[in-house]
C-alpha positions as CSV (number, residue, x, y, z in Angstrom):
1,X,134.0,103.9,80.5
2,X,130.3,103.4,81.2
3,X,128.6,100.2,80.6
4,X,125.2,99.8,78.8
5,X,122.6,96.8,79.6
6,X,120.0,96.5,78.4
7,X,117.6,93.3,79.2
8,X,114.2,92.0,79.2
9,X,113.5,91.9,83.4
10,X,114.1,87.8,85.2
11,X,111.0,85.5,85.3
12,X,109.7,85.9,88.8
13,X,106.3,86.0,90.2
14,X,105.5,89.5,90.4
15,X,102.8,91.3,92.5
16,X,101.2,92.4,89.9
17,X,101.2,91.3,86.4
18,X,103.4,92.7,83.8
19,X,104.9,91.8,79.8
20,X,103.1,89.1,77.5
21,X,101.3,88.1,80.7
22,X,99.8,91.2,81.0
23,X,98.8,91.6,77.2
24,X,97.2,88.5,77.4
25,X,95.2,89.5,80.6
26,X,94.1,92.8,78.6
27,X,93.0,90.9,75.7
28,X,90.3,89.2,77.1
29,X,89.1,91.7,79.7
30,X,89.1,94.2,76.4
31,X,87.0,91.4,74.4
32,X,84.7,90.8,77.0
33,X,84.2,94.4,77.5
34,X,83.0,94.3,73.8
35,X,80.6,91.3,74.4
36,X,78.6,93.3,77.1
37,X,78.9,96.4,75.7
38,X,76.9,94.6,72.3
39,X,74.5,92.6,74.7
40,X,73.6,95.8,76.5
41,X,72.8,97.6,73.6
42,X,70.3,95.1,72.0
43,X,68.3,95.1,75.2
44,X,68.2,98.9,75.3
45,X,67.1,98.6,71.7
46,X,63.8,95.9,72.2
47,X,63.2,98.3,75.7
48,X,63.4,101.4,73.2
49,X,61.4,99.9,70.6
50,X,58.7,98.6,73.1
51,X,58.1,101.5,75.6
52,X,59.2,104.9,73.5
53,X,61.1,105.8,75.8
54,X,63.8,108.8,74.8
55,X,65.4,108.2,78.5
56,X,66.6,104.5,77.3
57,X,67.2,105.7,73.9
58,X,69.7,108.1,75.3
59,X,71.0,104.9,77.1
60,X,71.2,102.8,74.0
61,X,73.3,105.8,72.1
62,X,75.4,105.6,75.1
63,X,75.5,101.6,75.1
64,X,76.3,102.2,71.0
65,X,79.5,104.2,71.7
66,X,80.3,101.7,74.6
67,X,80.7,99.4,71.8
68,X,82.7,101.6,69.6
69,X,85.0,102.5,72.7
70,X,85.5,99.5,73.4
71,X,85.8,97.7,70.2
72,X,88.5,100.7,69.8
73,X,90.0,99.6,73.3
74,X,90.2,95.9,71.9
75,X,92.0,96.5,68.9
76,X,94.4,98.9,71.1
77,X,95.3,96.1,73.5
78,X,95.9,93.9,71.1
79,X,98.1,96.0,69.5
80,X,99.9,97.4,72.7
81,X,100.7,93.8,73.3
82,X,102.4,93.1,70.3
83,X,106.0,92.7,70.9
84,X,108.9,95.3,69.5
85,X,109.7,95.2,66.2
86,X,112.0,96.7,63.4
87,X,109.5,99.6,63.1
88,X,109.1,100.2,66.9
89,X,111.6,99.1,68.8
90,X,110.0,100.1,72.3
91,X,107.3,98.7,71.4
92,X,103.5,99.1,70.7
93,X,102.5,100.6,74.4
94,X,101.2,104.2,73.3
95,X,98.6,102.7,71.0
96,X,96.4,102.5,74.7
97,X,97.4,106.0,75.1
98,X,96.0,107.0,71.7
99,X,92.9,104.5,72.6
100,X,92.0,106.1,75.8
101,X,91.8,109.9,74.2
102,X,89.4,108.5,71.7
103,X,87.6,106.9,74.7
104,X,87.7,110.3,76.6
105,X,86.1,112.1,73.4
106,X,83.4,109.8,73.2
107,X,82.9,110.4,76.5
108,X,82.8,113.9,76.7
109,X,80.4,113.5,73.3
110,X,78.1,111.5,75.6
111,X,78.3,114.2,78.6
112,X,77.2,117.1,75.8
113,X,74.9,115.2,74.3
114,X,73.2,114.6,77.5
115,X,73.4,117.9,78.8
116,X,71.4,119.6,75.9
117,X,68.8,116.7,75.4
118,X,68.2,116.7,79.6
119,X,68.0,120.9,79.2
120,X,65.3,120.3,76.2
121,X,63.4,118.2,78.6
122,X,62.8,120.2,80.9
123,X,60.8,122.6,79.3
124,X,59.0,119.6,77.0
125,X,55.6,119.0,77.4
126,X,54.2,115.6,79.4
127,X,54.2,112.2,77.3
128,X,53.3,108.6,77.8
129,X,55.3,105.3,78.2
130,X,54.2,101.9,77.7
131,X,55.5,98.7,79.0
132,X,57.5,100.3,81.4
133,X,57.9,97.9,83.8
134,X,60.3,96.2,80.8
135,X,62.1,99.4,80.2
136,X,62.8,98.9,84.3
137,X,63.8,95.7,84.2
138,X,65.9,96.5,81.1
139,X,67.9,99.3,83.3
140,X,68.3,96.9,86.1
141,X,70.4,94.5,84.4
142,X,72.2,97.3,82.5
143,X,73.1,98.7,86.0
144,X,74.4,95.4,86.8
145,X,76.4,94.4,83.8
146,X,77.4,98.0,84.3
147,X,79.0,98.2,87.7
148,X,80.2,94.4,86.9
149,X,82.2,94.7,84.1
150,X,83.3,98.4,85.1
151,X,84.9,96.7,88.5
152,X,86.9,94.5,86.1
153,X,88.1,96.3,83.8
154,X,89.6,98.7,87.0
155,X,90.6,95.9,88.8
156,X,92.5,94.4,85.5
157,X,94.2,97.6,84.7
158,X,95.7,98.6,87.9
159,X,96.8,95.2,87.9
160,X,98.5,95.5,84.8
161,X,98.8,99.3,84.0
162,X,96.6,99.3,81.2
163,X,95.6,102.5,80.4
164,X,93.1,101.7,77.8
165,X,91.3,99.4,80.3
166,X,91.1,101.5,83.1
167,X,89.8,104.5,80.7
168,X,87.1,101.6,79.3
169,X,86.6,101.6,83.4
170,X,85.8,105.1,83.4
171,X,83.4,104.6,80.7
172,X,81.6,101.9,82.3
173,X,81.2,104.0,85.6
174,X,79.5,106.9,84.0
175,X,77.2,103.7,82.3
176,X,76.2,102.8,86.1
177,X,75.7,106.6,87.0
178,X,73.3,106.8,83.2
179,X,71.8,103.1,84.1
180,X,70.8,104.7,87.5
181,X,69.4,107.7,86.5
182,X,67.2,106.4,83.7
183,X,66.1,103.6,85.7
184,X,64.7,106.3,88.6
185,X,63.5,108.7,86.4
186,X,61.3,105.7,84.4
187,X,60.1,104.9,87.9
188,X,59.1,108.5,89.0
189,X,57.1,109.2,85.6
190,X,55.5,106.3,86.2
191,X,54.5,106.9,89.6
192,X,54.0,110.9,89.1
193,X,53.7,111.8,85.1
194,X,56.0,114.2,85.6
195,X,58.3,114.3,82.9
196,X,60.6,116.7,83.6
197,X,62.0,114.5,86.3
198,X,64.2,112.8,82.9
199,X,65.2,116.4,82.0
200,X,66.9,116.6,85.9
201,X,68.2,113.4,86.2
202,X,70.2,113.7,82.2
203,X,71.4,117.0,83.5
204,X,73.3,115.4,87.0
205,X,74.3,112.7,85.2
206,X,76.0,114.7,82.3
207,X,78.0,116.5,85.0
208,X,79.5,113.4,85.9
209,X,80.0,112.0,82.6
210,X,82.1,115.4,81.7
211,X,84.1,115.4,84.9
212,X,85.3,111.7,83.7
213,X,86.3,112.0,80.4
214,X,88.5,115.3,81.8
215,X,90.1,112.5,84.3
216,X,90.5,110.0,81.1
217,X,91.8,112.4,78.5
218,X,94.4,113.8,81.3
219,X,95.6,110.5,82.0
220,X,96.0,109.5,78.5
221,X,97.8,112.4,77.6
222,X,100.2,112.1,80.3
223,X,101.1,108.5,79.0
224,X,101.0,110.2,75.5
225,X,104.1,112.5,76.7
226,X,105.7,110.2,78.6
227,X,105.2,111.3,82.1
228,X,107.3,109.7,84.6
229,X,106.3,107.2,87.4
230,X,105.2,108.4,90.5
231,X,107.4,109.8,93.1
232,X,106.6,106.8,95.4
233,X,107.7,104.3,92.6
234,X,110.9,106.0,92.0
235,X,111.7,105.9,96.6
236,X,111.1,102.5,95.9
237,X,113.5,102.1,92.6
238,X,116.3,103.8,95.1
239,X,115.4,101.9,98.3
240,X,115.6,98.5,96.4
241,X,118.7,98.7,95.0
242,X,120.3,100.5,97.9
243,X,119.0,96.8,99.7
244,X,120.4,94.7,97.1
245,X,122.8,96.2,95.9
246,X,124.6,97.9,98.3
247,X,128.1,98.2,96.5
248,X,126.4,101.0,94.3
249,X,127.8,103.9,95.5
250,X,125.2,106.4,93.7
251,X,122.3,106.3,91.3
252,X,121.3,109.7,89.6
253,X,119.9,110.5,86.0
254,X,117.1,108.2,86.8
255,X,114.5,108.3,84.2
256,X,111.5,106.2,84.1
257,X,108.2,106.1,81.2
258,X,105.1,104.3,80.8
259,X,103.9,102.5,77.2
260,X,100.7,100.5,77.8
261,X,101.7,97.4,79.6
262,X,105.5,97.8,79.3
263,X,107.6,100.0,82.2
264,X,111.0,101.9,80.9
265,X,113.6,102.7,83.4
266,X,117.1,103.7,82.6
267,X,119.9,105.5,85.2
268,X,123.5,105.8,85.9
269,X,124.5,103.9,88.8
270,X,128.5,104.8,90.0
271,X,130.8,101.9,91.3
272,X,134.5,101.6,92.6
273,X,136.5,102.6,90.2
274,X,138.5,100.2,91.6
275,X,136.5,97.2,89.9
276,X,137.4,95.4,86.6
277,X,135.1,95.6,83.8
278,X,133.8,91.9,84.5
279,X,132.8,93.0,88.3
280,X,131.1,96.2,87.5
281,X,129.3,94.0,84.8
282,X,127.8,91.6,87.2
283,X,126.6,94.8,89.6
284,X,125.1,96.7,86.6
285,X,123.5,93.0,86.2
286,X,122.2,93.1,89.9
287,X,120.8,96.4,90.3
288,X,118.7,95.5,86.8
289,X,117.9,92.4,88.0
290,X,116.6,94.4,91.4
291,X,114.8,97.2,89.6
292,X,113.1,94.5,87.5
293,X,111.8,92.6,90.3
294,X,110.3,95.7,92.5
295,X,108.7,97.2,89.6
296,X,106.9,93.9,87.4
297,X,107.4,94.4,83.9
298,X,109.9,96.8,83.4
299,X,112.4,97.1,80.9
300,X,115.9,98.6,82.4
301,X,118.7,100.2,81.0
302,X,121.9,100.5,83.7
303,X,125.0,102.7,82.3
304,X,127.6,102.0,85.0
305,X,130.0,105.1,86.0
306,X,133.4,105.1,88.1
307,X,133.4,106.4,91.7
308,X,134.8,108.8,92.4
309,X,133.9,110.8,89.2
310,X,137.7,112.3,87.7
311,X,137.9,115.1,85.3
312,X,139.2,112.4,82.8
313,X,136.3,110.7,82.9
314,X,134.3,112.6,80.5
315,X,131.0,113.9,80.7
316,X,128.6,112.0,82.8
């Protein structure tokens, strides 16, 4: 007869952070996500309404959806965080999933709309700026606050697997390659009058932008479907508990899933038949105990089967 555990993973101190201490980690990366996205955007706005320029006005609709995206990313951490309930008993995790296809849209929205306004500016006719030494110093600290909170949001999420933040990531990195490209093309028309130079640079950077939300929306789906854990997580599954566990004769049926900040592993691991129900209890105990520990945050399911395998047995 197989046995079935099932078990929140042992309090340990894990390489990287996973569970409520992850949520919590989320949540305030996510809100302070939405604090620069907001601060970004009223700057852009003052440099838009002061110099004319339609190269930072295509920043501040960029800076706009930031805040959408990640006001959306917020809510979707929050919620990811929340622990099972009646209604979902695994859990909240794929609302990051659902989070980082909007973020990918809004993305790709961003890429098009850049495209097409950088193609129309290439054949437009010259115009003047004003104050656009502001509108310069306005792209230099969006650049910053760009590449800063960008490199946290990455470093946060493959700390804690958040999907949602390292999609907001993405976002923020195509913000540093727009930031970068508005600020030099505001500094060529100044120093040439050649306006075209916008047209060029929105046309690169809208490359990039669509090449990123095709990474996001592909990683997001794959969550969205439950695609397994990578082939080097599962070697390290085995390889753990054949080290801790080495009564375990054989592990097959393995089966792991990501939802948001939450890890799902469930497999059939064969004992000696030999052992009484309370020994193979404490193994099936050990190897999720083991699993737990080498992958931080997961959630593991151990249905114990006799070794050798009779006839008799049943299906496995």
């Amino acid at each position: 007869m197989g046995l079935h555990h099932d078990h929140p993973p042992r309090s340990r101190e894990p390489a990287t952070e996973g569970g409520s201490a992850a949520a919590q980690t989320n949540l305030r990366v996510a809100r302070l996500s939405v604090i620069t996205a907001t601060t970004l955007a009223v700057l852009k706005l003052g440099a838009v309404v002061l110099t004319g320029s339609l190269a930072i006005a295509a920043a501040l609709a960029d800076s706009v959806m930031d805040i959408i995206a990640s006001s959306v990313n917020f809510f979707a951490v929050r919620l990811a965080g929340q622990p099972a309930d009646e209604e979902h008993r695994y859990g909240h995790g794929k609302a990051e999933g659902i989070a980082g296809i909007a973020q990918g849209l809004l993305i790709a929205f961003v890429g098009l709309y850049l495209l097409v306004e950088g193609a129309s500016r290439l054949t437009a006719r010259t115009y003047e700026m004003g104050h656009t030494t502001v509108g310069i110093v306005v792209m230099l600290i969006s650049l910053v606050a760009s590449a800063w909170i960008g490199w946290l949001l990455l470093r946060t999420g493959k700390r804690t697997g958040s999907v949602a933040l390292q999609a907001d990531a993405a976002h923020y990195t195509t913000d540093v390659w727009m930031n970068l490209g508005v600020l030099g093309s505001l500094v060529a028309v100044r120093l040439t009058g050649a306006s075209w130079i916008d047209g060029a640079v929105a046309c690169v950077v809208a490359v990039i932008v669509l090449t990123t939300a095709y990474r996001v929306l592909r990683r997001s789906a794959d969550e969205l479907m439950d695609s397994s854990l990578s082939a080097d997580q599962h070697e390290e599954i085995l390889a753990t508990i054949a080290r801790e566990v080495p009564e375990a004769q054989d592990v097959h049926n393995l089966r792991t899933r990501k939802s948001g900040p939450d890890v799902f592993v469930d497999m059939h691991v064969a004992f000696d038949r030999t052992l009484s129900f309370p020994e193979a209890h404490r193994l099936s105990e050990r190897v999720q105990a083991a699993v737990s520990h080498a992958i931080p945050g997961a959630q593991v399911h151990v249905h114990a089967d006799p070794h050798p395998f009779l006839p008799e047995d049943g299906v496995d």
